[in-house]
C-alpha positions in Angstrom: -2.7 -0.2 -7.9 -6.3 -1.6 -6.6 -7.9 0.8 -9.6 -5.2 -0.3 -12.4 -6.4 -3.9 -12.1 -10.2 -3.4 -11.7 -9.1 -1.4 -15.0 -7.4 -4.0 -16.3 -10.4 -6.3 -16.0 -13.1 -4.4 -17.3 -11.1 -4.0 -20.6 -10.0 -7.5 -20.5 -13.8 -8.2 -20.7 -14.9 -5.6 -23.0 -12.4 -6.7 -25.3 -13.3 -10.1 -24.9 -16.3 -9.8 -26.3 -14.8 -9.4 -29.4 -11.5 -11.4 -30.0 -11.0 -14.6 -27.7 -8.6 -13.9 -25.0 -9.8 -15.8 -22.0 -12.3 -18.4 -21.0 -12.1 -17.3 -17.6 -14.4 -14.0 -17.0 -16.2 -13.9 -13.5 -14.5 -11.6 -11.5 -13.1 -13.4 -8.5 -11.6 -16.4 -10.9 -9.7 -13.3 -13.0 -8.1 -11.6 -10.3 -7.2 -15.4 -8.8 -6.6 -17.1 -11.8 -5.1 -14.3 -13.8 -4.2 -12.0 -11.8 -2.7 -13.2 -8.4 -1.4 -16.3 -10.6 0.9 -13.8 -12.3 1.7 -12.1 -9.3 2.5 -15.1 -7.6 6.0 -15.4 -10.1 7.4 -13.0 -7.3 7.5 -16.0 -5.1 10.9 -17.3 -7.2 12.5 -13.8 -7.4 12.8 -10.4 -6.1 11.7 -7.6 -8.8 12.8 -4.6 -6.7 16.7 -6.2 -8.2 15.1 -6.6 -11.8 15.1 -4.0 -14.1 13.7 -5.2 -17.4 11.7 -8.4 -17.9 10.2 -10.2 -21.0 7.0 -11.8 -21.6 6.9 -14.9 -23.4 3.7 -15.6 -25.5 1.7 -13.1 -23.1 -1.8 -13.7 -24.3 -4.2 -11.4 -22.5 -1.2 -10.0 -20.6 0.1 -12.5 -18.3 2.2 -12.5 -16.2 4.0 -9.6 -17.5 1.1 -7.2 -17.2 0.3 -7.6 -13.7 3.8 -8.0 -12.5 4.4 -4.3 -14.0 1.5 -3.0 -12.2 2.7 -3.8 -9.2 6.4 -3.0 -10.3 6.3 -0.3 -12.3 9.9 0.1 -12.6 10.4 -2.2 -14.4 10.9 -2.3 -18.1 8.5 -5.0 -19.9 9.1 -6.3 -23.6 6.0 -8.6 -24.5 7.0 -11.2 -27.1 3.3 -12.5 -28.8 2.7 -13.5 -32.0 -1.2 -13.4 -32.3 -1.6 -10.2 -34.1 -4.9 -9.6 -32.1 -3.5 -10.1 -29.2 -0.8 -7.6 -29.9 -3.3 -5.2 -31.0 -5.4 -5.8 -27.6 -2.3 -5.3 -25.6 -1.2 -1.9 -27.3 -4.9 -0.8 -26.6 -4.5 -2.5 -22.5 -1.4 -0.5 -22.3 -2.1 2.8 -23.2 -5.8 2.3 -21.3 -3.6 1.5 -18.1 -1.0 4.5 -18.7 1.4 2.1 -18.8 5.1 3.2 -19.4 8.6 1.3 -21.0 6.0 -1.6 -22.4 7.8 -2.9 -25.5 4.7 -5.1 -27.7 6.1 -7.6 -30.3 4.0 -9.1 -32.8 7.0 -12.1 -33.3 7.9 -15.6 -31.9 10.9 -15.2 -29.6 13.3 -17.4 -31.7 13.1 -15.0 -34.8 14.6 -12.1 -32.1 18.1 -12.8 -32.3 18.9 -8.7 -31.3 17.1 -9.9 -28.1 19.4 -12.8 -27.3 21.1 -12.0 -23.3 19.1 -8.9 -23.1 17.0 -9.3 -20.2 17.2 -10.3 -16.6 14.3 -12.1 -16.3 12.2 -14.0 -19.0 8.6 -15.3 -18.1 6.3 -17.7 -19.6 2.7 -18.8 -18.5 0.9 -21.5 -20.4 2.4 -21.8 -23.2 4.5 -24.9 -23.9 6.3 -27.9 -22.6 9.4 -27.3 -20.7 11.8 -28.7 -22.9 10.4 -26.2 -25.7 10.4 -23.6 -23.9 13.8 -23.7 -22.4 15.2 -23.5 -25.6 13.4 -20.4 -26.8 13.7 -18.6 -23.9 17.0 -19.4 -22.6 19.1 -17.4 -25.4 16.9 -13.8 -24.6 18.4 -14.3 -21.0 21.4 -12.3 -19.5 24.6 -15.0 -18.2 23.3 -15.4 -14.1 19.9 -14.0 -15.2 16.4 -16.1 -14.7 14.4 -17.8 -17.0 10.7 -18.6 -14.9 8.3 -21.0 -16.3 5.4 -20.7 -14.2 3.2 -24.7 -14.5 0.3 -26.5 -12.6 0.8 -29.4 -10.8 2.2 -31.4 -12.8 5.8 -29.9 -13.8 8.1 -33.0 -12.1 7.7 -35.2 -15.5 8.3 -31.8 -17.7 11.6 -30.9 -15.5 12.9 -34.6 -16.2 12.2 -34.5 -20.2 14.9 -31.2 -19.8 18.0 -32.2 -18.5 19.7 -32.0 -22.4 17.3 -28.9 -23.4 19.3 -27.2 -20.0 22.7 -28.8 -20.6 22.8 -27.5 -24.4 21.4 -24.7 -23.0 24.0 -23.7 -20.3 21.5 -23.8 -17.5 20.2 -25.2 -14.5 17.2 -25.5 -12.4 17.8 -23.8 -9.4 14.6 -24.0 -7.1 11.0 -24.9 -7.8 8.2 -23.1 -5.9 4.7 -25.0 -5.6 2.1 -23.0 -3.5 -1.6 -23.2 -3.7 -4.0 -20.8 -5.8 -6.7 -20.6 -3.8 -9.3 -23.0 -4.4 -7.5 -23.8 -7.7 -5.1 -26.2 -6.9 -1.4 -26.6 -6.7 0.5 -24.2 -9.2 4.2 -23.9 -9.4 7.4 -21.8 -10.1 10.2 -23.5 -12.4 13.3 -20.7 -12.0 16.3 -21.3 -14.3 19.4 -20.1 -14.1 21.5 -19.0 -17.3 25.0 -19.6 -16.7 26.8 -19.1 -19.8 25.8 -17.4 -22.9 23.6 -19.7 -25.6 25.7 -21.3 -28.5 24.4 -19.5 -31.6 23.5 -22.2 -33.1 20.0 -22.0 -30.2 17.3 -21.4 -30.4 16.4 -23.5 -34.0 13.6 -22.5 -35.9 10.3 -23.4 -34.3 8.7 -25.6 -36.8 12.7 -27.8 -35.6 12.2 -27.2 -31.9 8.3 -28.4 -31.8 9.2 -31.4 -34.3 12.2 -33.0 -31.9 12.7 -31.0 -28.7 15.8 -31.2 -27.2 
């Protein structure tokens, strides 16, 4: 496992060189930062009981990436829409040996064969709560997880979501805070899905970013 991630970030820098994936490149930050960060979503669930797992806006790979390093069972769907990225990630996985890694070059709310297909959906850095609740929340199985993984700051981003979650059909059901490091105070926002999403969710994203729920 060591060797896949020192893989992992040689490529990741290589690569970086040419297409902007990360600001973060010394060694030690990347395996904290990136690396451990993404790990660290294990904290809010158990993925020896999951078996397949999307990646919201993955960027560079994370969390998803990591996560099916150390769990190679699992069965990953990456949902990005940068083309680059995408590309990047096809090369990442096939560099890695990487197996059952799905690569979508697509914003989650076009996916509508997707909707309750997985039984956990992750996303690192890539909007506010309320927004993201309602993208990710129809991909979810009913009693599966949606995981929103934050800084410090998530308390004022949990509050603005109470209607996004009751449209929604879901609930928070624990938040993990624990300390990166040197980094500061990261966090763990896990969602439960408890009924399947109206069909009239997710709207379009140009709707959802406009007037979040």
């Amino acid at each position: 496992m060591d060797d896949l991630f020192l893989k992992y970030y040689e490529f990741l820098i290589l690569e970086n060189e040419k297409i902007n994936l990360t600001a973060i490149t010394k060694k030690e930050e990347v395996y904290i930062k990136h690396f451990q960060d993404s790990l660290n979503t294990e904290l809010a669930i158990n993925f020896l009981n999951v078996s397949s797992i999307c990646d919201v806006g993955s960027g560079a790979g994370f969390p998803g990436i990591p996560l099916k390093i150390k769990y190679p069972h699992l069965k990953l769907t990456i949902i990005e829409p940068t083309l680059k990225r995408c590309k990047f990630l096809e090369k990442l996985v096939l560099h890695l040996c990487l197996k059952d890694v799905i690569i979508i070059n697509d914003r989650a709310e076009n996916l509508q064969k997707l909707r309750n297909n997985f039984d956990v959906v992750v996303a690192r850095a890539v909007a506010s709560l309320p927004i993201l609740v309602e993208i990710c929340i129809p991909l979810v199985k009913v009693n599966g997880f949606f995981i929103a993984l934050k800084g410090s700051n998530y308390q004022e981003e949990v509050d603005n979501s109470k209607q996004a979650l009751r449209l929604l059909t879901s609930e928070v059901e624990n938040i993990i805070t624990y300390e990166l490091g040197n980094y500061g105070t990261h966090s763990l926002i896990k969602i439960k899905k408890l009924k399947e999403t109206v069909a009239k969710y997710p709207r379009a994203y140009a709707a959802i970013k406009k007037k979040p729920l």
